[in-house]
C-alpha positions as CSV (number, residue, x, y, z in Angstrom):
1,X,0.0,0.0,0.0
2,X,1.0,2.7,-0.9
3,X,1.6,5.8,1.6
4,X,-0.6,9.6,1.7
5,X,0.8,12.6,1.7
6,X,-0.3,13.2,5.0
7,X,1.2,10.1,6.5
8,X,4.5,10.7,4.7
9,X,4.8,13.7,6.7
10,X,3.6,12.3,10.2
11,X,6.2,9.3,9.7
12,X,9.3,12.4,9.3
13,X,7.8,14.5,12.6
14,X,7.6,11.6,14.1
15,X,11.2,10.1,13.3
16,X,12.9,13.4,13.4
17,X,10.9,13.7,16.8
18,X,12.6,10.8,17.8
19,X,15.7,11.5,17.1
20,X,15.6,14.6,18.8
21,X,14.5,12.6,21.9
22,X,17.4,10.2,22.3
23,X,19.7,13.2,21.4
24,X,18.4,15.1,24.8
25,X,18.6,11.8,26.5
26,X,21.9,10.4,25.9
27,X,23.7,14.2,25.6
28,X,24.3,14.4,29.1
29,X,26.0,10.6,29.6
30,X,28.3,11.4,26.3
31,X,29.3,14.5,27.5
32,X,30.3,13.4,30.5
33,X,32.0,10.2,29.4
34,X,33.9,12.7,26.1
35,X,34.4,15.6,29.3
36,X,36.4,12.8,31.4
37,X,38.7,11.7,28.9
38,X,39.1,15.2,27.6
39,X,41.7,17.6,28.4
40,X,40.7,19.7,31.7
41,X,41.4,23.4,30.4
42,X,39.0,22.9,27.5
43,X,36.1,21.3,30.0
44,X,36.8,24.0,32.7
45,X,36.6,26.7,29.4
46,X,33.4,25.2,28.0
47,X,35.6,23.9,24.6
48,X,33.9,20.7,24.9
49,X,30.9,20.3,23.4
50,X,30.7,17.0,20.7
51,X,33.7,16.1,20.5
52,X,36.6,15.0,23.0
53,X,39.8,17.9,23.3
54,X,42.7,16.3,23.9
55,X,43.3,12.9,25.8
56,X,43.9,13.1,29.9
57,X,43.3,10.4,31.9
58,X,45.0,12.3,35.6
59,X,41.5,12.5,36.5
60,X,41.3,8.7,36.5
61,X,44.4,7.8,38.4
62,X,43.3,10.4,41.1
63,X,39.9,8.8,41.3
64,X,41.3,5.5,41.4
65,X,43.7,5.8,43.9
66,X,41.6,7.4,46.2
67,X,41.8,5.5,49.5
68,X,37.6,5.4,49.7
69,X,36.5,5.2,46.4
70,X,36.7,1.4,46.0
71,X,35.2,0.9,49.6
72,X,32.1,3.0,48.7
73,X,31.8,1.0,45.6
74,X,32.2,-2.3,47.1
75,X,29.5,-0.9,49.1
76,X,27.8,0.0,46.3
77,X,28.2,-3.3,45.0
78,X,26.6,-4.8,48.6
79,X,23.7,-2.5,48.9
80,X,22.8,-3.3,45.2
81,X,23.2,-7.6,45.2
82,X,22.0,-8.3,49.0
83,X,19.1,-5.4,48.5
84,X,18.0,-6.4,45.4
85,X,17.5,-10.1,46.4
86,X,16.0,-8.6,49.8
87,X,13.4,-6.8,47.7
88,X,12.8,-9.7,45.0
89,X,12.0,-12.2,47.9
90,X,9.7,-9.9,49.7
91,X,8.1,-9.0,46.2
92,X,7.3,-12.4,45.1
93,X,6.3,-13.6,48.4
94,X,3.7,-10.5,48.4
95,X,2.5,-10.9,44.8
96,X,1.9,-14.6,44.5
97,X,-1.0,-14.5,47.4
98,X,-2.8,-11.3,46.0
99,X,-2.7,-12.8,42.5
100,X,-5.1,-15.9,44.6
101,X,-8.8,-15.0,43.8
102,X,-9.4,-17.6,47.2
103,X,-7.7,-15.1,49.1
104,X,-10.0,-13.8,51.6
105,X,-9.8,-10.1,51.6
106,X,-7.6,-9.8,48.8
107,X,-9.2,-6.8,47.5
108,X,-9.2,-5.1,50.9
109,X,-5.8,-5.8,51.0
110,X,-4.8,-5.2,47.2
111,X,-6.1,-1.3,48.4
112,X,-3.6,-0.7,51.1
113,X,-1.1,-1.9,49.4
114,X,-1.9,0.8,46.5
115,X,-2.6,3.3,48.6
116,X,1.0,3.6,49.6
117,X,1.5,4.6,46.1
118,X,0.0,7.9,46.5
119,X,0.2,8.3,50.7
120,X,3.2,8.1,52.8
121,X,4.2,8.8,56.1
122,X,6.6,11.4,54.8
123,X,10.6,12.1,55.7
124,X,10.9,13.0,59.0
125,X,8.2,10.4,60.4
126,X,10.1,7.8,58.3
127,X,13.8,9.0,59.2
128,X,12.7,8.4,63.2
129,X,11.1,5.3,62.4
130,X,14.3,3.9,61.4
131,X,16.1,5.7,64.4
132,X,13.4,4.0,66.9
133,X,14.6,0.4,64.9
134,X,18.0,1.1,65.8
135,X,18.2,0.9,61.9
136,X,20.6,3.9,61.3
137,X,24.3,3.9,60.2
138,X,23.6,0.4,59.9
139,X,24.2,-1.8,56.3
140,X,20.7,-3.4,57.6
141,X,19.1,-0.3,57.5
142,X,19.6,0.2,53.7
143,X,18.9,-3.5,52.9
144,X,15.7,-2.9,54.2
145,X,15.3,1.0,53.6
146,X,11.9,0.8,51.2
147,X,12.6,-2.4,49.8
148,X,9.7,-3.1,47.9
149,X,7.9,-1.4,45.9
150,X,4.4,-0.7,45.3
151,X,4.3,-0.9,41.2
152,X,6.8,-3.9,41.0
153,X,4.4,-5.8,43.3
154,X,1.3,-5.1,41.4
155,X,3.2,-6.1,38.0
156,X,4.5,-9.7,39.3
157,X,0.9,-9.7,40.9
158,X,-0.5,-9.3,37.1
159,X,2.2,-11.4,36.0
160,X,1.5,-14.3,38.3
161,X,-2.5,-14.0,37.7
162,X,-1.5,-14.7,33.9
163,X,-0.5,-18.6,35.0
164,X,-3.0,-20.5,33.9
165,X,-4.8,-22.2,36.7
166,X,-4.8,-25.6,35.4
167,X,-0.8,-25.8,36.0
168,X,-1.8,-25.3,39.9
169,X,-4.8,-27.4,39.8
170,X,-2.4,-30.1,38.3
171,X,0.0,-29.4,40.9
172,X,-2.2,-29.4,44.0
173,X,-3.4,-33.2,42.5
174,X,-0.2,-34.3,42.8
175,X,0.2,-33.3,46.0
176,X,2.0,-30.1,45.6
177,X,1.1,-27.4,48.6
178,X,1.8,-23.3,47.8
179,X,5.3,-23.3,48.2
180,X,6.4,-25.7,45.5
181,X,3.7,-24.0,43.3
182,X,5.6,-20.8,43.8
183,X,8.8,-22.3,43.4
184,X,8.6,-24.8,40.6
185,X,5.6,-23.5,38.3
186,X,5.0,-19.7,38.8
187,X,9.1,-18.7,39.5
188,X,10.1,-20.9,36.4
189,X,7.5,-19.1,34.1
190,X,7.9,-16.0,34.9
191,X,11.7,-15.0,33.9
192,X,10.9,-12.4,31.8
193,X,8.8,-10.4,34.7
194,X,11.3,-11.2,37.2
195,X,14.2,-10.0,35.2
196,X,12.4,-6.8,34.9
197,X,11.9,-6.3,38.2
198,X,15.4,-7.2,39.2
199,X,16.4,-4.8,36.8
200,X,14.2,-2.2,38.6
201,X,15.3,-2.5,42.0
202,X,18.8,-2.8,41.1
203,X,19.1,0.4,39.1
204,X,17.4,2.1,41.8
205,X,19.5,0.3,44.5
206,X,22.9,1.1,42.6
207,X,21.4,5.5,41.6
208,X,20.8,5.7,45.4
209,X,22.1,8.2,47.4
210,X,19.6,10.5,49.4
211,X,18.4,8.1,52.4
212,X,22.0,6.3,52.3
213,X,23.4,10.5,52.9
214,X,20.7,10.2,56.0
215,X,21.1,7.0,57.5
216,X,24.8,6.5,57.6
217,X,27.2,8.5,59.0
218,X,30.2,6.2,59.0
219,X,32.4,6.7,56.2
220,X,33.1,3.2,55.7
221,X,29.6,2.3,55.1
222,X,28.6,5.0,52.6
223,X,27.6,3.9,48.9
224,X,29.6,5.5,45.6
225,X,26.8,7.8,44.8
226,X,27.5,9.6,48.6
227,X,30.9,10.0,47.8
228,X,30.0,11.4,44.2
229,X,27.9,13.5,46.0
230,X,30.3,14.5,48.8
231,X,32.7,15.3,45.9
232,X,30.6,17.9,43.6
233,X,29.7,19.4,46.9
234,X,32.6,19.5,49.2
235,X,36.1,18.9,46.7
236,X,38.5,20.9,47.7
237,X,39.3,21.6,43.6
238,X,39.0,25.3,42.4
239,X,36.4,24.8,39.7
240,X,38.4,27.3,37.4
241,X,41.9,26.5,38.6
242,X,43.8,23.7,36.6
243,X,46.1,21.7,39.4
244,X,49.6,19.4,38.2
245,X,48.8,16.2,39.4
246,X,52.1,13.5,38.4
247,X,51.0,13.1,34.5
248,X,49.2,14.9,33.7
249,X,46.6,17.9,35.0
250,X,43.1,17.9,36.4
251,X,40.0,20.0,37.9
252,X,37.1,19.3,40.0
253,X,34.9,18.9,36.7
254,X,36.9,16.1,35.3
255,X,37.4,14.3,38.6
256,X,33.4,14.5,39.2
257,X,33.0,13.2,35.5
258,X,35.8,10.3,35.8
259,X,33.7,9.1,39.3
260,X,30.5,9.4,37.3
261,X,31.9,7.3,34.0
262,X,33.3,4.9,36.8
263,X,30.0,4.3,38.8
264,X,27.9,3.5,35.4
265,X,30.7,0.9,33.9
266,X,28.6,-1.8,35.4
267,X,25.0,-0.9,34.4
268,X,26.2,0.2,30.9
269,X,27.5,-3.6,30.7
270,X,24.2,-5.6,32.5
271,X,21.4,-3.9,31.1
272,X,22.5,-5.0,27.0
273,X,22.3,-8.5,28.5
274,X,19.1,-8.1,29.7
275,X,17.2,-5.9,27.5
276,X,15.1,-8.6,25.8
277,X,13.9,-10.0,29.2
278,X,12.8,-6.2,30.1
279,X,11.0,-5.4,27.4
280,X,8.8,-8.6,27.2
281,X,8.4,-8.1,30.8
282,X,7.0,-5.2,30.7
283,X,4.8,-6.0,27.8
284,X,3.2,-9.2,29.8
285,X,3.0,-7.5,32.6
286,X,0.1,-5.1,31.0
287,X,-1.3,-7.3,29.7
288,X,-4.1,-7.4,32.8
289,X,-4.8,-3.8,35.3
């Protein structure tokens, strides 16, 4: 068939629309990533714009040997693994029962559960919370610091309501009771929706930084993104003042950019991996409201 006029020119809006879209989005990540590896007079001067000046990588060796930079990201590292699996268990162990119609008061309880998506307690009420848990400057306090969350239950709930419930019905005849229905019929099928999910939590758990700043206060317990923070907020750099450093030279700007290209190595290498499983996860977890 052939195409109108008309739909010729919605097709080029659209793609040009498009392509103006992932240029805003990924702008910021290539400038830093060009800005790190570029040389520091011509970030500090605003030379940098599409293309890299130069080739410096002082900014690197400063971050690197910085004597907290790998504990804050083997923190990093902990908060995201342990709290991730933390907040998968408590999902799938909140979702499987409200996707039951034999529930009784699922409904009732299906409401609460949403109504934290709109209502909370808010941040002071929730920081003393965790103080009257003892849960502050404590790695248990971020493990469990809003570890699950509202719209990833309610999409492994839609997910798991999608089983068909002739695979339990089979199950429960031969002998089966909920747990190995969980763990060898619903977990199994649903790969796609849990690798979404996973990829949810850990993204947020690794970008963290604001209740992390809150609740700890030892050093050696902070996450990367505190000590990023801590860095574009407290360096000692002159923003404006290029300092000889061995090799080569450096500024606060570079050394913020090399921590930043440093802390998203590790999701610019998982998510490619993964992409197929997020996308059909979130497509078959729509599929019901």
């Amino acid at each position: 068939m052939s195409r109108t006029t008309g739909e010729k020119i919605f097709g080029t809006v659209n793609i040009v629309f498009m392509l103006l879209l992932v240029f805003i989005t990924l702008y910021p990540l290539y400038y830093v990533i060009i800005s790190a590896f570029s040389d520091p007079t011509a970030v500090a001067t605003g030379d940098v714009a599409l293309f890299p000046k130069g080739f410096e990588l002082a900014s690197f060796r400063k971050v690197i040997g910085m004597d907290n930079i790998w504990t804050a990201y083997g923190n990093t590292i902990f908060y995201s693994i342990a709290g991730t699996a933390v907040s998968m268990v408590l999902t799938v162990l909140g979702a499987y029962p409200l996707s039951k119609r034999r529930m009784k008061g699922r409904k009732t309880i299906t409401f609460f559960v949403l109504l934290t998506m709109w209502f909370n307690a808010g941040m002071m009420p929730t920081y003393q919370n965790f103080q009257a848990l003892h849960l502050t400057d404590s790695r248990l306090g971020i493990l469990l610091c809003f570890a699950v969350d509202t719209f990833n239950v309610i999409l492994m709930r839609t997910f798991f309501e999608n089983v068909p419930d002739s695979l339990e019905e089979s199950a429960k005849m031969d002998g089966a009771n909920d747990w190995g229905i969980l763990t060898r019929i619903y977990l199994p099928l649903s790969g796609s929706a849990l690798a979404t999910i996973t990829m949810y939590y850990f993204v947020a758990r690794w970008n963290a930084y604001f209740w992390s700043m809150l609740l700890l206060k030892d050093q050696a317990l902070i996450p990367l993104q505190v000590l990023l923070k801590k860095l574009i907020v407290e360096v000692s750099y002159n923003v404006n003042e290029a300092v000889d450093i061995s090799a080569g030279v450096m500024t606060e700007q570079t050394i913020v950019y090399a921590t930043i290209v440093i802390a998203v190595i590790p999701m610019l290498l998982v998510y490619p991996f993964i992409q197929r499983f997020f996308v059909k996860g979130i497509m078959v977890g729509a599929i019901k409201g």
